[in-house]
C-alpha positions, -999 to 999 in steps of 0.1 A, spaced: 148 -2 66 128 24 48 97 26 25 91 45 -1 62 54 -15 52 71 -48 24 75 -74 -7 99 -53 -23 126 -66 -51 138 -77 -79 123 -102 -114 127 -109 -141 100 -100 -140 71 -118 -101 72 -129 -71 53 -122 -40 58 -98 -14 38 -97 6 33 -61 46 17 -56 63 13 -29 105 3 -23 117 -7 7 154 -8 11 182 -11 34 192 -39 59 167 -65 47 169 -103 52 131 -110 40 104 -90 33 73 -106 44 34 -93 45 30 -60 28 1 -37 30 -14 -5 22 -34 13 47 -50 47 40 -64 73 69 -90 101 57 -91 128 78 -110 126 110 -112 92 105 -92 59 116 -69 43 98 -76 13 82 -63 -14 59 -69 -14 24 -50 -43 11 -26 -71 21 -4 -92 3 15 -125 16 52 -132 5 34 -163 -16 10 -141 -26 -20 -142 -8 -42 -110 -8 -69 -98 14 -89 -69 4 -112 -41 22 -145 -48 9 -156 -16 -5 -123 -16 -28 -130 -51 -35 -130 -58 -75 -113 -23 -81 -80 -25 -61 -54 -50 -78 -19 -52 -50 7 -71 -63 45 -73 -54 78 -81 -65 101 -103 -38 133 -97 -59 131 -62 -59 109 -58 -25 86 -36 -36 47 -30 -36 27 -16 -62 -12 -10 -59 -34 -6 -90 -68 18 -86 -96 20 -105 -130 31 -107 -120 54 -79 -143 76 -57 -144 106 -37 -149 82 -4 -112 67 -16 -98 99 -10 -72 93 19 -37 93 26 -21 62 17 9 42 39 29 14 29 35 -11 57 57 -41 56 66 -67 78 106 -70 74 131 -94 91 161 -81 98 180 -113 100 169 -146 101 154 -142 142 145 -106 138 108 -89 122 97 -63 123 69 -36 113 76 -5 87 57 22 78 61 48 46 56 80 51 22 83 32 11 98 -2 -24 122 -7 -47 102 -32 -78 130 -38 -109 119 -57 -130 150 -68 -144 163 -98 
């Protein structure tokens, strides 16, 4: 199983970006996804999760200006940013919770995209 991510880059305070992410290969069922960011020197953490039925969780201080959303037929994962600042800039990972077969999950990782906020 792979993800792919695309959409980083670089944007100036108070912009957009726009995030996907397609995972592929051996998939029975794709179940949470997530994106996680790590700035440097700093811990990763997790920025937003969605459920398979579509229940999100959020990181408070992106709260009302990150929209995740998903699409089970095609298994992918899209994240919507707004209003961003320069405290948003991070790298950003995909992670997704993927079974295999019907007894088998497990836990995938992109390989991360730069998202820089600076005038």
């Amino acid at each position: 199983v792979q993800l792919a991510e695309s959409g980083g880059g670089m944007v100036r305070p108070g912009g957009s970006l726009r995030l996907s992410c397609a995972a592929s290969g051996s998939i029975y069922r794709v179940n949470n996804m997530a994106w996680y960011r790590q700035a440097p020197g700093k811990e990763r953490e997790l920025v937003a999760r969605i459920s398979r039925d579509g229940e999100t969780y959020y990181l408070s201080s992106v709260k009302g200006r990150f929209t995740i959303s998903r699409d089970n037929a095609k298994n992918t994962l899209q994240m919507l940013m707004s209003s961003l600042r320069p405290e948003d800039t991070a790298v950003y990972f995909c992670n997704a919770e993927v079974q295999v077969n019907r007894n088998n999950e497990f836990e995938y990782w992109g390989q991360g995209t730069q998202v820089t906020v600076s005038s």
